[in-house]
N, C-alpha and C positions, 0 to 999 in steps of 0.2 A: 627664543626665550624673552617675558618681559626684561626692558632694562627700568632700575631705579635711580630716578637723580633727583639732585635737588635741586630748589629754587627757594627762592624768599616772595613773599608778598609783598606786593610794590605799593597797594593801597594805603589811603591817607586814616593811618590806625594806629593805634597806639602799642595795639600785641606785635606789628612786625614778626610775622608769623613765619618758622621756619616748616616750605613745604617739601615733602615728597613723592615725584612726579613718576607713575608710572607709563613706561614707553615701550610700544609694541611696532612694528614696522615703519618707524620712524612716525608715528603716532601716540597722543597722552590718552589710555583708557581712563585713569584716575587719578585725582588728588588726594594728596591727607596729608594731616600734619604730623609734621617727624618728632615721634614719643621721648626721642634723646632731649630733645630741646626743654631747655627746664620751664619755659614759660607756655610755647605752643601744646605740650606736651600728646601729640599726637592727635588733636583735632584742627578742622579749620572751623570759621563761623558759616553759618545756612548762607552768607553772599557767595565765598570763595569755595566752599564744596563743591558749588553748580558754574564754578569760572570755565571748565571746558567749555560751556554752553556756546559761551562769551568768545572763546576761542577758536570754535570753529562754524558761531553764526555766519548762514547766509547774508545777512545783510554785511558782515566785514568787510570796510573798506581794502580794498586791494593793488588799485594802480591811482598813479597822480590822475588830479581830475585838472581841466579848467571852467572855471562857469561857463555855461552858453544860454543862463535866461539873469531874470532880474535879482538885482541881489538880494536875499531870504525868501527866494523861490527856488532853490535847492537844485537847480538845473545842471547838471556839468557832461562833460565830454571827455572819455580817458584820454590824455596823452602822455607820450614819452617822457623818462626822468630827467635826460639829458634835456630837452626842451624846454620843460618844467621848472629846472634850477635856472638855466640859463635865461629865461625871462624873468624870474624873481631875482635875480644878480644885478638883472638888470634897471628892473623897477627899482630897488631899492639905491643902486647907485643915483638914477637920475630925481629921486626923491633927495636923498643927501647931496644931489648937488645944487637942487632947484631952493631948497629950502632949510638945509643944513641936516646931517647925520641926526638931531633931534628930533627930528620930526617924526623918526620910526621909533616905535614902541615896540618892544615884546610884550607878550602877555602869559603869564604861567604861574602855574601852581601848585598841587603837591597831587596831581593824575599820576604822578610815580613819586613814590618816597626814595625813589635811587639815587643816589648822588652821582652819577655820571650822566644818569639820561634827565635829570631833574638842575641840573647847577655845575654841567661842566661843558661839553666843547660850544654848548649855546651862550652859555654868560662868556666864553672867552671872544666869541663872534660877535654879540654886542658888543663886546668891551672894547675890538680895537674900530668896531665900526664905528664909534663915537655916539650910538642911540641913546635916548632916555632909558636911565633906568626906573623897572618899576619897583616903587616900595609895595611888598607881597604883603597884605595885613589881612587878607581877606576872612585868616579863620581865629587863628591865636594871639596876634601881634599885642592886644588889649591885653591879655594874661599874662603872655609873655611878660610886660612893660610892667603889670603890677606884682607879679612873682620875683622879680630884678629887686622894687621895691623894699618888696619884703624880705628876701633872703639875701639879695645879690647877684647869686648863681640859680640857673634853671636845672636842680637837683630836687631830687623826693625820696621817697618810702619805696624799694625793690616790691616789687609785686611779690613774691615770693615772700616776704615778711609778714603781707599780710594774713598768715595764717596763724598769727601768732598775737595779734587783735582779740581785745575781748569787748572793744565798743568800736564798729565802722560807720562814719558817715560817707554816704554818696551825695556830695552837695554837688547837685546840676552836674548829677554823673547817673547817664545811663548806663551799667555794667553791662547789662545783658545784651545791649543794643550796639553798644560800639567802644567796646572794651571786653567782649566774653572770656577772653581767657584771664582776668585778675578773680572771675566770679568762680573757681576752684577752689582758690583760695579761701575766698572769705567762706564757701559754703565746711571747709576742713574748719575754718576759724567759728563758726556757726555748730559745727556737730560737738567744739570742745568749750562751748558755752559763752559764745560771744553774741553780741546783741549787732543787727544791723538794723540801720533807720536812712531814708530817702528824703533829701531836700530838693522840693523842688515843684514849679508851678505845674507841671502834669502829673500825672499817674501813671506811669509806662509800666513797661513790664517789671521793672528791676523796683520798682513802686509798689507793684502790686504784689513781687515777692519775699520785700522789707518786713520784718519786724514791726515796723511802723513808719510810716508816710506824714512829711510834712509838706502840704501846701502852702508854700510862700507866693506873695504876690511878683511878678514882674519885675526885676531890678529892683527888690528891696533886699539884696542878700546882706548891704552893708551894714542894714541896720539892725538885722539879725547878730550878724556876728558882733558888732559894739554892743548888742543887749545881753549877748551871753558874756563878755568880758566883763560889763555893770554886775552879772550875779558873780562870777567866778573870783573878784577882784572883792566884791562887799562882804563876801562868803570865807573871805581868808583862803581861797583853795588854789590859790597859783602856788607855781615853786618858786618859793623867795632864794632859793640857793641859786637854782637857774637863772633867775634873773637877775642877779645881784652877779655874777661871772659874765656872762654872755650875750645881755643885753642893754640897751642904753633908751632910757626916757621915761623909766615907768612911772614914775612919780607925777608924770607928767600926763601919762594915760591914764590913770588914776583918775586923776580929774576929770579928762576931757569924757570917760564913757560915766560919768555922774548926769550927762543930758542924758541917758540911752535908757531909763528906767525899763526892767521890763512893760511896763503901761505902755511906752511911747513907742515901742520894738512893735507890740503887738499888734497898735493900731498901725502901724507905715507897713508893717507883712503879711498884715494879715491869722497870723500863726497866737494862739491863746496865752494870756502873760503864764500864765500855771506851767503850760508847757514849753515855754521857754527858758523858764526857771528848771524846772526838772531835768531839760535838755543841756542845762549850762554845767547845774549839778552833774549831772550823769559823767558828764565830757571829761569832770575835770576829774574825777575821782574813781574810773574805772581806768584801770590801769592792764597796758598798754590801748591806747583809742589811737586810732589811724583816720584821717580826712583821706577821703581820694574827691579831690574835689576835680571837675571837667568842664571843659570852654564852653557849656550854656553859659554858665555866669557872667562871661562877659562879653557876651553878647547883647549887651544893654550901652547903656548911654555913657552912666558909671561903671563898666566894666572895670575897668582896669582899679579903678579904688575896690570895687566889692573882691576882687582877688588876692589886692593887696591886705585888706584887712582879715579875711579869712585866715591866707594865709601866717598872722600874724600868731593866731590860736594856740599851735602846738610850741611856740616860746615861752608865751605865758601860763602853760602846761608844764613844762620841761618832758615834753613828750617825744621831742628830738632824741633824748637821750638811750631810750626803751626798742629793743628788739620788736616788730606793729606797730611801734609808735610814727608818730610825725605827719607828713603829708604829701602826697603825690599831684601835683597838676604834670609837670612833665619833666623827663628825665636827661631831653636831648642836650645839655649844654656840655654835660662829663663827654660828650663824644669830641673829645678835641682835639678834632681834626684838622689837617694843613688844608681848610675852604680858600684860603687865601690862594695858595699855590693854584690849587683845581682852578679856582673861576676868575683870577689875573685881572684884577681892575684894576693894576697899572699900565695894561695897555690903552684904557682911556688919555693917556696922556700921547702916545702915540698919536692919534687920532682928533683932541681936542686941545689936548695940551691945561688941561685941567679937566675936573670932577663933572662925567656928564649931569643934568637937572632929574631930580628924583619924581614921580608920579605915581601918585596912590591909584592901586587897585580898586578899592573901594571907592573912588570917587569916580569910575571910569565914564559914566553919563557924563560928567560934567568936563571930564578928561576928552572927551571924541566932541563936546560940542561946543565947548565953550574954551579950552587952552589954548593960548597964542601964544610965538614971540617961539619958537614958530609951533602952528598946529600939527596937531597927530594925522599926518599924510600917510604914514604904513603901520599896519598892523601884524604882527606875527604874532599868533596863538597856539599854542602844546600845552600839553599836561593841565586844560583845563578849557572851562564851556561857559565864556562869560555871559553870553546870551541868556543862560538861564542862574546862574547862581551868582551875578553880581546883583546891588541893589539897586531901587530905581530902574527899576526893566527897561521901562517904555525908552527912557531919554537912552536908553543904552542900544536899545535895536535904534532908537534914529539916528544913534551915532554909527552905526554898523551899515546903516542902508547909506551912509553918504556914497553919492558916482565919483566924490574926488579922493577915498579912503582905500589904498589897493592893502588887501587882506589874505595873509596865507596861514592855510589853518592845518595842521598836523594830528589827527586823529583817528585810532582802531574803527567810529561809527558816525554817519552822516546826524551831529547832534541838532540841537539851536542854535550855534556859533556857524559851524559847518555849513548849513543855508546859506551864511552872509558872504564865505570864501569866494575870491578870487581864483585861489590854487586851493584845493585841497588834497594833502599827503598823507598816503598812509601809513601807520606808524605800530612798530610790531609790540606786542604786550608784553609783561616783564617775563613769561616764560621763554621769553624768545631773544634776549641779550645781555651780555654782561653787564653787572650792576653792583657796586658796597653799598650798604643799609645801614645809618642807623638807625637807632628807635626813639623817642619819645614815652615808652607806659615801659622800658626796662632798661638793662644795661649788658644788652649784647653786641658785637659788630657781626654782620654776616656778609658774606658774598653769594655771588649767585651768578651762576654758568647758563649759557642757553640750554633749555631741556629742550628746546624744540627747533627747526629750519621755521622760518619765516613763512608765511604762505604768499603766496603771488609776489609782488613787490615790495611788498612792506620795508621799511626801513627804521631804524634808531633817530632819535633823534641825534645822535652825536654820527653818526654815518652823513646823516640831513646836514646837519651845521657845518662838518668838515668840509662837505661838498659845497659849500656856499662860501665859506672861505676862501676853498682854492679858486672860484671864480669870481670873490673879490679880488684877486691879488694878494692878499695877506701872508705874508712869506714866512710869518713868526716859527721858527720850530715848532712852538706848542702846538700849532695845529696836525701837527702830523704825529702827536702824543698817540700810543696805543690804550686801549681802552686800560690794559697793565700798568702803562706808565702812569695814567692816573690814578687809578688805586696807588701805585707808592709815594706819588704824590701824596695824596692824601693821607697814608701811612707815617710820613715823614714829619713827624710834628713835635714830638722832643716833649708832647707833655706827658705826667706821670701817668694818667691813666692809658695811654696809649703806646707808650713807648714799650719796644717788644715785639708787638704784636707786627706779623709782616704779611707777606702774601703768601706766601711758604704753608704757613701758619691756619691761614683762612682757607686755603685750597685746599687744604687736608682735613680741618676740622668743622668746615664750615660756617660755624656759629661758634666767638671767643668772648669769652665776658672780658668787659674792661678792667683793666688794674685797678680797682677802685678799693681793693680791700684786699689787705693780705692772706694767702690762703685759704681765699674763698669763705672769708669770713663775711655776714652781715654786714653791708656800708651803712654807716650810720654817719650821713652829711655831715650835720650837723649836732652830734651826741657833746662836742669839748668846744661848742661855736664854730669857729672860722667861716663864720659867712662872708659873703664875698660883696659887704660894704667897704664904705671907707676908712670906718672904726673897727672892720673885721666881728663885730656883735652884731648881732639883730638889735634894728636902730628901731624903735616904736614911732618915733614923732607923732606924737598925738596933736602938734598941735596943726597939720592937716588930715587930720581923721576924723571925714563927717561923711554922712547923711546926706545927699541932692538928690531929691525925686527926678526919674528922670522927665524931658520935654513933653514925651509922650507917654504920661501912664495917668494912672487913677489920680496920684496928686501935684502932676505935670500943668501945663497948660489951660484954665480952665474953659477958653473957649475953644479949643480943640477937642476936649472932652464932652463938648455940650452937642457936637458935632458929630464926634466918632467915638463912642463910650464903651467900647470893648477895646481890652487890650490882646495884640494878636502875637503869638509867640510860633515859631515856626521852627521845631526842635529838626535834628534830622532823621529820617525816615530809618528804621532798623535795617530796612535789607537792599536801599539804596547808595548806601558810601555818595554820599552828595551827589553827584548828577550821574554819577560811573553808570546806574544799572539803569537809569531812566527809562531804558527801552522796552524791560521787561513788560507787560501787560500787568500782572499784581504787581509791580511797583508804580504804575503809574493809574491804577485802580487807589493805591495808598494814598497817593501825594495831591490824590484827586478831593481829599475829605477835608470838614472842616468840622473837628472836634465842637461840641457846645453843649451846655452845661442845659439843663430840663430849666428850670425858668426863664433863663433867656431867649432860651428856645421859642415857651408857650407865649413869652409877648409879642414874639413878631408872627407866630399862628406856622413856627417850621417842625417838621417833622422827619424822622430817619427814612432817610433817600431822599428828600428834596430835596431840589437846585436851589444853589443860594447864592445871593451876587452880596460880594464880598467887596467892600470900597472903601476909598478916601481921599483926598484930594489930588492923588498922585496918580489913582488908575483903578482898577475894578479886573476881578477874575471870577469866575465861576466854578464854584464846589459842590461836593454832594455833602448835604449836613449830617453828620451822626451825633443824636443827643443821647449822653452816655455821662459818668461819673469823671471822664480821664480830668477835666477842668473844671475849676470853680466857678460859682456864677462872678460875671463882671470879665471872663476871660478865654479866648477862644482859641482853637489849637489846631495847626494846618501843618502834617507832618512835609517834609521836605528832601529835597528838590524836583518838580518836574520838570518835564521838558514840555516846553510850550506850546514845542511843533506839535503835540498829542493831543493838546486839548481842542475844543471847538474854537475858543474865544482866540486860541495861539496867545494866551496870557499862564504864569504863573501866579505863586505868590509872591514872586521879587517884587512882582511891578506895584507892589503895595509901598515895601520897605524904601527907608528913606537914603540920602546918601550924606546923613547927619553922623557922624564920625564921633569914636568915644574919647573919653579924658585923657587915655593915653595911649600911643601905640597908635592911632590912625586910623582905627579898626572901624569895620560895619556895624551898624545896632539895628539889629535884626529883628530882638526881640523888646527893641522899643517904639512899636507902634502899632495905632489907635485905628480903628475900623468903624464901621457899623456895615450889619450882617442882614441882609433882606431878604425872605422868599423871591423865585425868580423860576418864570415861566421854563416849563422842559424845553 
């Protein structure tokens, strides 16, 4: 007889999808999502329905490799694990002794959203080896920085409330694409008469089945949302009760968005003053209106201010207060969890005797070629494929092809990192080991059991890290922590929303929603204040709340623009989850295209299906042009991530983007930068 078990989706998503895993001779026939789950509620998205696929490809890596050709010529030789550890034990020592425990890097990112195979026995194996640690800013870090801003805490709108919406904005939120399961909602909040509308410089699918679509330009969301305050604020339509309790400065924002006329909004967005009035109107006076706003936006230069100000919105509303009201970027901060405990950075002190030096993800070209004092001699790479989704490509494979850089790369597929490996390990999927979850787009905690045996040798990464541990020496207890003992680690955290909730608890129920509201009532963050400033209000300061075009856009740089006058935005791909499905053949047919708008098109004489070499001072990749409606003229659209190793040129579109860092947070600006687009021979 089938057996039914569960598991969670491990991928980088905001639903945190509770699955259920059907299992026949110690084999999974099917996935689905578990109906009980109040958010998955019985589906997965078109990625994860076909994850079997993923799980029992031929191409799945299966035993440790070693190179045997040149490095990103993809050559290796299976051998033994015992081997395998034990020369990487040993590289890595004779690298920290030659050069100091600095020298080695980890490198990772959210390839699993699990907190034990994502931020436990690996950060505790950095921690007492003394390596650099990396600052992770690759996707959020900019939003993150300006939602802190704004609120304090990284709290929002339950998905679940938004059915109760009678105006939704998706600003630089693809619902359909990478967020499906909040789009139930809003379509229940749609059939009882609510209005949705899309912000955003493409047209995607969640675009095309809005109420109405707003094209904004490139990193102008800031100046959007200051033009909606300039009407909301001239128009008498904020809540002066609200704001007079729970907020501090407005007399002060007052002023400062008397620059933002709608005139000047219109001309820096793009977007018509008439409909920006109408849309400011709209916001403030249809009652309850929900933002679910999502990390395109800051993925620009000013990221982190255009989040912060959006953000700002539902205060000067008192939309906080409203069952749909408020706003969502992410929910992950209420999961407050003992991190501390899990991933032990006071064994740094062990080892260093102070705080190892921090390294940006996002600067990793400049991190493998140019950091001294001392340079990045080892590389370790999991839950993530910098080769292809860091920015700056080029400087980033020449930093990966150094002969003096030993590199071990932990991954289920031979990607575009995997090439450069020294050692590559193979590492089993999240159907295949214990893992706690939380989420980011809700507020549930999950656990999750292996549904499946491993195939061939695959390993965890926490089986991998223990096992390098012990042949570091590391004698510390915590490495011989069971995957259990980390979860109550983790469990053990004494704050209100978690306190309760145990392993008992999670093993029997699976999915617990957090204490966030008594009996299961609506959490409403911030309905009575308590943000989690220093004056406990939403602080406005208006008087840093402006408007910077970024370096690279239409009102950027002017002789970069005279150079590269298309601004290229590189959203990511609906049915790639960033580089996870690269391999697919239609997903690398997707990430193969470059959006372009029919005039810009006909000046350079391109046409749908022809190659087009894509460039700018930093590097050149070759796409197939589709001229279609999704983009404005002035702006070109290259959905994302491929893998490089697919293409002819072995270029992405990384190797365009810059490794220009945003206002806050540290973050990639992705989608700030400047191109020009030329027909290019087959």
């Amino acid at each position: 007889m089938p057996d039914l078990r569960h598991s969670v989706c491990a991928l980088d998503c905001p639903d945190a999808c509770s699955v259920l895993v059907t299992v026949q001779d110690g084999k999974a026939t099917r996935l689905r999502g578990n109906p009980e789950h109040p958010v998955t509620r019985g589906f997965l998205c078109g990625k994860v329905a076909r994850y079997l696929e993923r799980e029992y490809a031929p191409s799945r890596l299966l035993y440790p490799m070693r190179r045997a050709g040149a490095k990103g010529e993809g050559r290796f030789v299976r051998v033994a694990w015992d081997a395998a550890l034990d020369e990487i034990a040993a590289r890595l020592q004779a690298v920290a002794a030659e050069f100091g425990p600095e020298a080695i890097l980890p490198y990772s990112y959210a390839g699993t959203m699990g907190l034990l195979q994502g931020s436990g026995m690996d950060r505790r194996f950095f921690h007492r080896l003394g390596a650099s640690r990396l600052d992770r800013t690759i996707c959020s870090s900019a939003g993150g920085a300006g939602l802190i801003e704004a609120l304090g805490f990284k709290y929002g709108t339950e998905p679940e409330q938004f059915r109760h919406s009678k105006l939704i904005l998706a600003w630089g939120a693809n619902v359909l694409g990478t967020n499906v399961h909040l789009w139930p909602f809003i379509v229940e909040a749609r059939r009882n008469g609510a209005k949705f509308y899309t912000i955003d410089p493409r047209k995607n699918r969640t675009g095309a089945a809005a109420d109405k679509h707003f094209f904004i330009n490139p990193g102008s969301d800031t100046a959007l949302a200051l033009g909606m305050m300039h009407v909301i604020i001239g128009d008498k339509l904020h809540d002066a009760d609200y704001i007079e309790q729970h907020t501090t400065g407005f007399a002060e924002l007052a002023e400062r968005v008397k620059q933002y006329p709608p005139e000047r909004a219109a001309a820096l967005t793009g977007i018509a003053k008439d409909e920006i009035v109408a849309l400011a109107r709209e916001y403030a006076t249809t009652r309850p209106a929900a933002i679910r706003l999502n990390y395109g936006v800051q993925r620009s230069e000013r990221g982190a201010m255009a989040v912060r100000t959006i953000a700002l919105l539902p205060a000067l509303i008192g939309s906080w207060k409203e069952v749909g009201g408020g706003l969502q970027l992410s929910t992950s901060q209420a999961f407050r969890l003992n991190r501390a405990g899990l991933e032990r950075e006071d064994l740094q002190m062990r080892s260093l005797g102070r705080e190892a030096r921090i390294l940006n993800m996002s600067s990793l070209g400049q991190v493998l070629n140019e950091v001294a004092g001392p340079p990045v001699k080892a590389l370790v790479v999991y839950n993530s494929n910098p080769a292809a989704i860091a920015p700056n490509q080029n400087a980033v494979r020449r930093g990966l092809q150094r002969h003096d850089l030993f590199t071990v790369v932990l991954e289920q597929f031979q990607n575009d990192t995997a090439d450069y490996a020294d050692f590559l390990l193979p590492a089993t999927t999240f159907l295949e080991h214990s893992d706690l979850y939380l989420a980011y787009g809700h507020y549930y905690l999950q656990l999750a059991r292996p549904a499946l045996a491993p195939p061939g040798e695959a390993r965890s990464n926490v089986e991998v890290f223990r096992a390098l541990a012990a042949r570091m020496g590391f004698d510390d207890p915590c490495f011989l922590d069971s995957d259990d003992d980390m979860i109550r680690t983790l469990l053990d955290s004494g704050h209100p929303f978690v306190r309760g909730i145990t392993l008992e608890e999670l093993e029997r129920e699976h999915s617990v929603r957090l204490r966030v509201a008594l009996n299961g009532d609506p959490f409403l963050p911030f309905a009575n204040g308590g943000f989690g400033t220093p004056s406990g209000k939403c602080e406005f300061r208006a008087e840093s709340l402006q408007y910077t075009p970024p370096v690279e856009s239409r009102f950027g740089d002017p002789a970069l623009r005279a150079s590269f006058p298309l601004e290229l935005i590189s959203p990511k791909h609906d049915d790639s989850m960033n580089s996870t499905f690269g391999n697919r053949p239609e997903n690398d047919a997707a990430t193969a295209t470059l959006h372009i708008e029919a005039a810009d098109a006909a000046a350079r004489g391109i046409s749908t299906g022809d190659q087009v070499r894509v460039f700018n001072d930093r590097g050149v990749c070759l796409l197939r042009a589709q001229v279609d409606g999704v983009v404005r003229q002035g702006v070109v659209c290259a959905p994302s991530v491929r893998w490089a190793r697919m293409s002819a040129d072995r270029r992405s579109i990384n190797a365009l983007a810059s490794e220009r860092l945003t206002d806050m947070g540290g973050g990639p600006t992705f989608y700030s930068c400047l191109v020009q687009v030329e027909k290019s021979g087959d």
